[in-house]
ZADO-1210 file (C-alpha; in nm, 4 decimals, padded with zeros to 6 digits):
<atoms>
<atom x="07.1071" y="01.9368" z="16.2535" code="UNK" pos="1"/>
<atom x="07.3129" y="02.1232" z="16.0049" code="UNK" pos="2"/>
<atom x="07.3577" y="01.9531" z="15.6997" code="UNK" pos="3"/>
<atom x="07.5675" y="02.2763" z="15.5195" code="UNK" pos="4"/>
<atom x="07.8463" y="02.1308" z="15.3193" code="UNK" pos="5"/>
<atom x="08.1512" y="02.3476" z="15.3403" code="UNK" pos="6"/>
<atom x="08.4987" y="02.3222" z="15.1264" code="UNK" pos="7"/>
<atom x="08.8336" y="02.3205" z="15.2824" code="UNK" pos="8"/>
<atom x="09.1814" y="02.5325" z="15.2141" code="UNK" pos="9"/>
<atom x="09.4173" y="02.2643" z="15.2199" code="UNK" pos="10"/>
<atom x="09.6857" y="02.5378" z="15.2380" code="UNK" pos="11"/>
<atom x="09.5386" y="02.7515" z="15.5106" code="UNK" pos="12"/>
<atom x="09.2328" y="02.5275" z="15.6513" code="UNK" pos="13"/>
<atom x="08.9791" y="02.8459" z="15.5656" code="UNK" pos="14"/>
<atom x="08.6269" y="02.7031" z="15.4950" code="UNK" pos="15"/>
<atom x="08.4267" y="02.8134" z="15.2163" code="UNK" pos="16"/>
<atom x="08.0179" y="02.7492" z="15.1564" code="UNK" pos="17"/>
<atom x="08.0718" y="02.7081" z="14.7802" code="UNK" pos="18"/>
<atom x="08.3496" y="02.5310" z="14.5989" code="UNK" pos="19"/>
<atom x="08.3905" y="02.8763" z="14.3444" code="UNK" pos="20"/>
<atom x="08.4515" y="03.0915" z="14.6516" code="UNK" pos="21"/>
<atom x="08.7428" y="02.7864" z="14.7414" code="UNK" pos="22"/>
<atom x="08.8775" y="02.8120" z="14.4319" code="UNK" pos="23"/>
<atom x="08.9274" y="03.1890" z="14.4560" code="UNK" pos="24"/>
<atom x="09.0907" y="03.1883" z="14.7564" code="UNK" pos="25"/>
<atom x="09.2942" y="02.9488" z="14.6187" code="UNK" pos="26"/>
<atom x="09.4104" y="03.1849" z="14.3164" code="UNK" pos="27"/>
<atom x="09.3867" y="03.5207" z="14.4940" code="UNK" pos="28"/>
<atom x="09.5454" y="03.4305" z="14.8221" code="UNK" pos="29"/>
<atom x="09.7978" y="03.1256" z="14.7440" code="UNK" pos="30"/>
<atom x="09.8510" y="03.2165" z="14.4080" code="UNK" pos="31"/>
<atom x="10.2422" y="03.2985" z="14.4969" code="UNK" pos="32"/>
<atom x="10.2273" y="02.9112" z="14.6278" code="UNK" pos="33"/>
<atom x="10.0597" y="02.7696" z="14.3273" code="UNK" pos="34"/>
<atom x="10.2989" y="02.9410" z="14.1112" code="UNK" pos="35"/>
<atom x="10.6140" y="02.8074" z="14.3100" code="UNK" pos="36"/>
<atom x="10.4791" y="02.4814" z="14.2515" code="UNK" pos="37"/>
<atom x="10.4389" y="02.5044" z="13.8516" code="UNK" pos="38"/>
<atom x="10.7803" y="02.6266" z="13.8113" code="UNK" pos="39"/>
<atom x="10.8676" y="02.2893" z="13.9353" code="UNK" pos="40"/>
<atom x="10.6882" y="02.1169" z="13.6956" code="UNK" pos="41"/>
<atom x="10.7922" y="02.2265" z="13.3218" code="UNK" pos="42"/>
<atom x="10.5768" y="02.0005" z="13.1619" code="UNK" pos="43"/>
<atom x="10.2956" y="02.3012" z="13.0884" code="UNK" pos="44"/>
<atom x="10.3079" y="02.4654" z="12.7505" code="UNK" pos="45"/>
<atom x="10.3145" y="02.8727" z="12.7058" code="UNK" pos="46"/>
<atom x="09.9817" y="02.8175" z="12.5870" code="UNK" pos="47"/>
<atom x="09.8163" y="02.7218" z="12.8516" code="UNK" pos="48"/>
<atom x="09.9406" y="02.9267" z="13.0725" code="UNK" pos="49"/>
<atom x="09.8560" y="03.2481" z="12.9034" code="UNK" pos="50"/>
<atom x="09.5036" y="03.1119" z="12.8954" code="UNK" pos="51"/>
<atom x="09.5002" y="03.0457" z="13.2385" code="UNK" pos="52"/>
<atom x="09.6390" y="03.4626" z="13.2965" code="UNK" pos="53"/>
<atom x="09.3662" y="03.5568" z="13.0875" code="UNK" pos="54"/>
<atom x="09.0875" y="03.4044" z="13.2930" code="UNK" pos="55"/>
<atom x="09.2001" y="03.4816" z="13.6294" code="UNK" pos="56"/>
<atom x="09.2121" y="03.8790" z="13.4582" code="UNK" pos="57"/>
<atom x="08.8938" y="03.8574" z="13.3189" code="UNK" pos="58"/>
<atom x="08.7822" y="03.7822" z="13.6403" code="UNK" pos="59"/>
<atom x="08.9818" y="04.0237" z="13.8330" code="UNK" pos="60"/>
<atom x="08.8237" y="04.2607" z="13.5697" code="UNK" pos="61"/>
<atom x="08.4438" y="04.2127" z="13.6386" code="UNK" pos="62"/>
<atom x="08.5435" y="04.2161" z="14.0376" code="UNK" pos="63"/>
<atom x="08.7024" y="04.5526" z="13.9981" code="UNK" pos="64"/>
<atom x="08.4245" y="04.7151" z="13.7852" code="UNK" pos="65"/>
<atom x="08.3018" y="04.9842" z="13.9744" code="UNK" pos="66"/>
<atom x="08.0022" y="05.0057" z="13.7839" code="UNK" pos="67"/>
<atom x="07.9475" y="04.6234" z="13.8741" code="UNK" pos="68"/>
<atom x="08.0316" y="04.6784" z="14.2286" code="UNK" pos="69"/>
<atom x="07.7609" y="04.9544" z="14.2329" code="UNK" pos="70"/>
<atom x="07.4703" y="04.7674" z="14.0894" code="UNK" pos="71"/>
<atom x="07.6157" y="04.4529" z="14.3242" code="UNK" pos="72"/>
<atom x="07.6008" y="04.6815" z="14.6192" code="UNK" pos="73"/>
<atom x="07.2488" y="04.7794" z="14.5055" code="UNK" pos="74"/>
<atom x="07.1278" y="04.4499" z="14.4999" code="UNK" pos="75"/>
<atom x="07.2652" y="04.3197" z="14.7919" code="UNK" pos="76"/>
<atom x="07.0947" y="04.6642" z="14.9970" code="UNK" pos="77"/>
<atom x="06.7599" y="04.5876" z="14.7973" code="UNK" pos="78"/>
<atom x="06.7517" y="04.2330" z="14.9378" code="UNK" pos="79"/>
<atom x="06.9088" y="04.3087" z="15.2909" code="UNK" pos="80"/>
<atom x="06.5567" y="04.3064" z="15.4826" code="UNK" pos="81"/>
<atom x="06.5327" y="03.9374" z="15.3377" code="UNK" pos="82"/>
<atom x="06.8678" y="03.8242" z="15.4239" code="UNK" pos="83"/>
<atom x="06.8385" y="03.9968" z="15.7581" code="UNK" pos="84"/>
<atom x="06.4621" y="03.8480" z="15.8499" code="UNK" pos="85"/>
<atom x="06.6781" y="03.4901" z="15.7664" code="UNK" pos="86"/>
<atom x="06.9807" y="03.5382" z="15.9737" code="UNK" pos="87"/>
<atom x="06.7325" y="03.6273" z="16.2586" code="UNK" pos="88"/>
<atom x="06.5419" y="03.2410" z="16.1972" code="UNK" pos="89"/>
<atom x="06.8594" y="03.1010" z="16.2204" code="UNK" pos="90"/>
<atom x="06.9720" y="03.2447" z="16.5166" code="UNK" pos="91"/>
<atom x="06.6431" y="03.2117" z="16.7223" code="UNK" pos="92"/>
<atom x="06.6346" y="02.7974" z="16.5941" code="UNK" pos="93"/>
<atom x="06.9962" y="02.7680" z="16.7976" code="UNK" pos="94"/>
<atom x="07.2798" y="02.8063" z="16.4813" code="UNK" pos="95"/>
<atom x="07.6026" y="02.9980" z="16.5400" code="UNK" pos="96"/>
<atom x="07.6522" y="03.3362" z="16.4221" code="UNK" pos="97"/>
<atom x="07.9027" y="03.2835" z="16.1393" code="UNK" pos="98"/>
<atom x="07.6970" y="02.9953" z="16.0258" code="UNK" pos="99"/>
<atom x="07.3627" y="03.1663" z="16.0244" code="UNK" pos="100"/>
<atom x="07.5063" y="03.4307" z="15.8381" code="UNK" pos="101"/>
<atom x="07.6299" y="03.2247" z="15.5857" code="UNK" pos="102"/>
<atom x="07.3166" y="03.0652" z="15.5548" code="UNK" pos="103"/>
<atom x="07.1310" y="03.3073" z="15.5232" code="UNK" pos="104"/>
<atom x="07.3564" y="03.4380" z="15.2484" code="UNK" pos="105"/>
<atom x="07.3263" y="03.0950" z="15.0363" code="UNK" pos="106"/>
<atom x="06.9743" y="03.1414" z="15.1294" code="UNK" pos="107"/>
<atom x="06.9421" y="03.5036" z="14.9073" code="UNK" pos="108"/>
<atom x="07.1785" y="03.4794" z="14.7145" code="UNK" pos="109"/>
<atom x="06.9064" y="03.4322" z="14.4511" code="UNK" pos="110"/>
<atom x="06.7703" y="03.7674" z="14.5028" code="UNK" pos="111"/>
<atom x="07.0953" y="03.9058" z="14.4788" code="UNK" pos="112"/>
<atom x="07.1986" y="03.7606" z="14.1578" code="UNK" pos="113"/>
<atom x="06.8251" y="03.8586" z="14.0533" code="UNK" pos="114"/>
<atom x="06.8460" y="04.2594" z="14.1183" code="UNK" pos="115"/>
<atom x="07.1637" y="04.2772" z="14.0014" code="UNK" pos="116"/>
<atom x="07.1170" y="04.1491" z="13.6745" code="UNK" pos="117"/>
<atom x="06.7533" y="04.3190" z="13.6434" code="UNK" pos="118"/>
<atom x="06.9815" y="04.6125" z="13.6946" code="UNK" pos="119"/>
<atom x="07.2145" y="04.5255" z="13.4246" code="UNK" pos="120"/>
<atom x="06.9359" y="04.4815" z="13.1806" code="UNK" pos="121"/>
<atom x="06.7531" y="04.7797" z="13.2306" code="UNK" pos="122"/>
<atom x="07.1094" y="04.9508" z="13.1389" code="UNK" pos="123"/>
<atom x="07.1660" y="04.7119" z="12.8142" code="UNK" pos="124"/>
<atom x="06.8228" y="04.7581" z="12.7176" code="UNK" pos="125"/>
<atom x="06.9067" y="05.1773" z="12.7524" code="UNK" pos="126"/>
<atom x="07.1782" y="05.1424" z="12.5743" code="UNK" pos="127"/>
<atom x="07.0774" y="04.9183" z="12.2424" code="UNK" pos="128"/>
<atom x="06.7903" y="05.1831" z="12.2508" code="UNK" pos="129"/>
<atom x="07.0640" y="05.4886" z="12.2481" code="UNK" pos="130"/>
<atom x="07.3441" y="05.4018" z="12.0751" code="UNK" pos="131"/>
<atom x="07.2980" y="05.5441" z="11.7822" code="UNK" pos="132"/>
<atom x="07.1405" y="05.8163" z="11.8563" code="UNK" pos="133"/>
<atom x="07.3088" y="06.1731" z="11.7847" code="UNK" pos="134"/>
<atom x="07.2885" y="06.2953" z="12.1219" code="UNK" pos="135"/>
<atom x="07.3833" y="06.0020" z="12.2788" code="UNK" pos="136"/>
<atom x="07.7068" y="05.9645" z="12.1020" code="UNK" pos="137"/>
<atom x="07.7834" y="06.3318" z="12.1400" code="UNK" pos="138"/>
<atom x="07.7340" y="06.3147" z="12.5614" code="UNK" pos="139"/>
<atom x="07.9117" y="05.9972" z="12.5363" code="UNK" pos="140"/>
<atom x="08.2258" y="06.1281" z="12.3467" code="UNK" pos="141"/>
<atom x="08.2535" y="06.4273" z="12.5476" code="UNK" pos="142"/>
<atom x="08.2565" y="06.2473" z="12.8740" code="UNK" pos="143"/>
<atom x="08.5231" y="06.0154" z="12.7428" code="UNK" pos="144"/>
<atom x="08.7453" y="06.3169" z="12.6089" code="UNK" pos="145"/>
<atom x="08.6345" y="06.4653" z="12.9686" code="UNK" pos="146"/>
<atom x="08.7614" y="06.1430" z="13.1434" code="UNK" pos="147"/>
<atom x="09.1151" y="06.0860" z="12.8991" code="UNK" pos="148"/>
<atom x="09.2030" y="06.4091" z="13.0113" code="UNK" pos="149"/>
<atom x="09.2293" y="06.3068" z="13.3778" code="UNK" pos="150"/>
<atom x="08.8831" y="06.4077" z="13.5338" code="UNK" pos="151"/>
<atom x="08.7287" y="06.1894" z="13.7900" code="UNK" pos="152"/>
<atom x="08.4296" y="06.0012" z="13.6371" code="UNK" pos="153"/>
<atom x="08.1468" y="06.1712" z="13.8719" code="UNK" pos="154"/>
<atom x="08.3034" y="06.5029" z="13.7836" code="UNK" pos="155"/>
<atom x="08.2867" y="06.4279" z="13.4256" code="UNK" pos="156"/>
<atom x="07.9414" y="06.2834" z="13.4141" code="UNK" pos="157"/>
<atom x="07.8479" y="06.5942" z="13.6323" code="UNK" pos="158"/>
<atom x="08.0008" y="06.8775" z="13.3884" code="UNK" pos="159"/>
<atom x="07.8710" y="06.6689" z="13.1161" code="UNK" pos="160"/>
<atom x="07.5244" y="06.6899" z="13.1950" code="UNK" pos="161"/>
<atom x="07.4990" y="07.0561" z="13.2995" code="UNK" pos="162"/>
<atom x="07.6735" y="07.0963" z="12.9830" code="UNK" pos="163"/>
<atom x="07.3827" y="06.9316" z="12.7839" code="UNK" pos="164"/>
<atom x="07.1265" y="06.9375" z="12.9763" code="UNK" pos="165"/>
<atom x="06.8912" y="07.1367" z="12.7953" code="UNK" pos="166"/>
<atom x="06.9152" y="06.9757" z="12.4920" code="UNK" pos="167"/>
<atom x="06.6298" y="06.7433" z="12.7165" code="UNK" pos="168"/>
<atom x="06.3871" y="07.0318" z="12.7483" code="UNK" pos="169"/>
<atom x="06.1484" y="06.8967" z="12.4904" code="UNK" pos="170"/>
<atom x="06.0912" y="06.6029" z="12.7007" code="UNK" pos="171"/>
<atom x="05.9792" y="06.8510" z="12.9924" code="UNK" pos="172"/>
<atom x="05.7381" y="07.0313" z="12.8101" code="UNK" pos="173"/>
<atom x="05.3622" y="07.0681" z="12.9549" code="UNK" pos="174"/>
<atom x="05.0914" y="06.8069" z="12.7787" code="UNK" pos="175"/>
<atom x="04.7771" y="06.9322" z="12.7783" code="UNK" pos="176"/>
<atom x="04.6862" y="06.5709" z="12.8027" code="UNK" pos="177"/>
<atom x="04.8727" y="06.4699" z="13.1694" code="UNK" pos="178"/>
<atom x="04.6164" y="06.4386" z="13.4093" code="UNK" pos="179"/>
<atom x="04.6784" y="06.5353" z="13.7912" code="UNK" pos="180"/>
<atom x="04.4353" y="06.4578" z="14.0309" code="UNK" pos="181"/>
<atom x="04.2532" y="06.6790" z="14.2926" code="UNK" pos="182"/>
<atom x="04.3919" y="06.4996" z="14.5257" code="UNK" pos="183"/>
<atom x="04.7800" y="06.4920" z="14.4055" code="UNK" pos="184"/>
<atom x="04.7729" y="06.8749" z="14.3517" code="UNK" pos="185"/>
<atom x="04.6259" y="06.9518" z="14.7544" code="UNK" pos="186"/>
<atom x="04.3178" y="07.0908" z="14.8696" code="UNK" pos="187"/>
<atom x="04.5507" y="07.3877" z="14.9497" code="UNK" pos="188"/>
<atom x="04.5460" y="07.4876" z="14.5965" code="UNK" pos="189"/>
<atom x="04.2161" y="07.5597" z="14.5314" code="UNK" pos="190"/>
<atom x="04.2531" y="07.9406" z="14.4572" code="UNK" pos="191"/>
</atoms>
């Protein structure tokens, strides 16, 4: 017995597991709709409406990130074998395709959220750690001047680097100290 709730589209009868992804639709989708619809009714302020352009763009914003869309697409590959390994349960126990994949979704969504914000982290943690660092700022302005003047953000990262890449050869340097085991370096190598 499934006891999934799901959320209606008045306008358009689409179903949706969570009320947020209802709500979306709503303002993505019907949005011309909605808007008809508040022109008939003056009552709202200029205020309020402003505040209302400001959220949907802020979300628009953090859904058209490509840098969140990478790490989200990162996340949702790192947690696929779990999803997938769910989907399959839910099939073999008798439920519907669409339904088993949206289960299995709600299911992982968790791990998801999870990766994707372990990811985010590890790159705010990088940052606080390099922001004021010479270097930093100096690879970071040049890819910026690199990207106002029209080049492709891999391109720029890419000329960027090979541009300062050796100001990273102290990091390289051999340690006396580093320790590689007979059986990392081969039995070949014994010379």
């Amino acid at each position: 017995m499934n006891t999934f709730k799901s959320y209606p589209c008045s306008l358009c009868g689409r179903t949706f597991s969570r009320k947020y992804d209802l709500e979306r639709h709503k303002r993505h989708v019907h949005l011309e709709e909605e808007e008809d619809d508040d022109e008939d009714e003056e009552e709202d302020s200029a205020d309020n409406d402003s505040e209302v352009v400001s959220d949907r763009e802020s979300g628009d914003e953090l859904e058209d990130n490509e840098a969140y869309r990478e790490w989200y697409a990162g996340a949702k590959e790192a947690t696929e074998d779990m999803r997938r390994e769910k989907y399959e349960k839910y099939i073999k126990d008798g439920m519907n395709p669409e339904m088993a994949r949206e289960k299995a979704y709600l299911k992982t969504v968790w791990a998801v959220k999870r990766d994707f914000f372990d990811q985010y982290s590890t790159f705010l943690r990088s940052h606080a750690r390099l922001k004021n660092e010479d270097v930093y700022t100096e690879i970071t302005d040049d890819l910026e001047e690199k990207m106002e003047n029209g080049v492709e953000v891999d391109k720029a990262v890419k000329r960027t680097m090979a541009k300062h890449r050796s100001k990273f050869d102290g990091l390289f340097h051999y340690d006396e100290d580093d320790n590689v085991s007979e059986s990392a370096m081969g039995e070949d190598d014994e010379d």
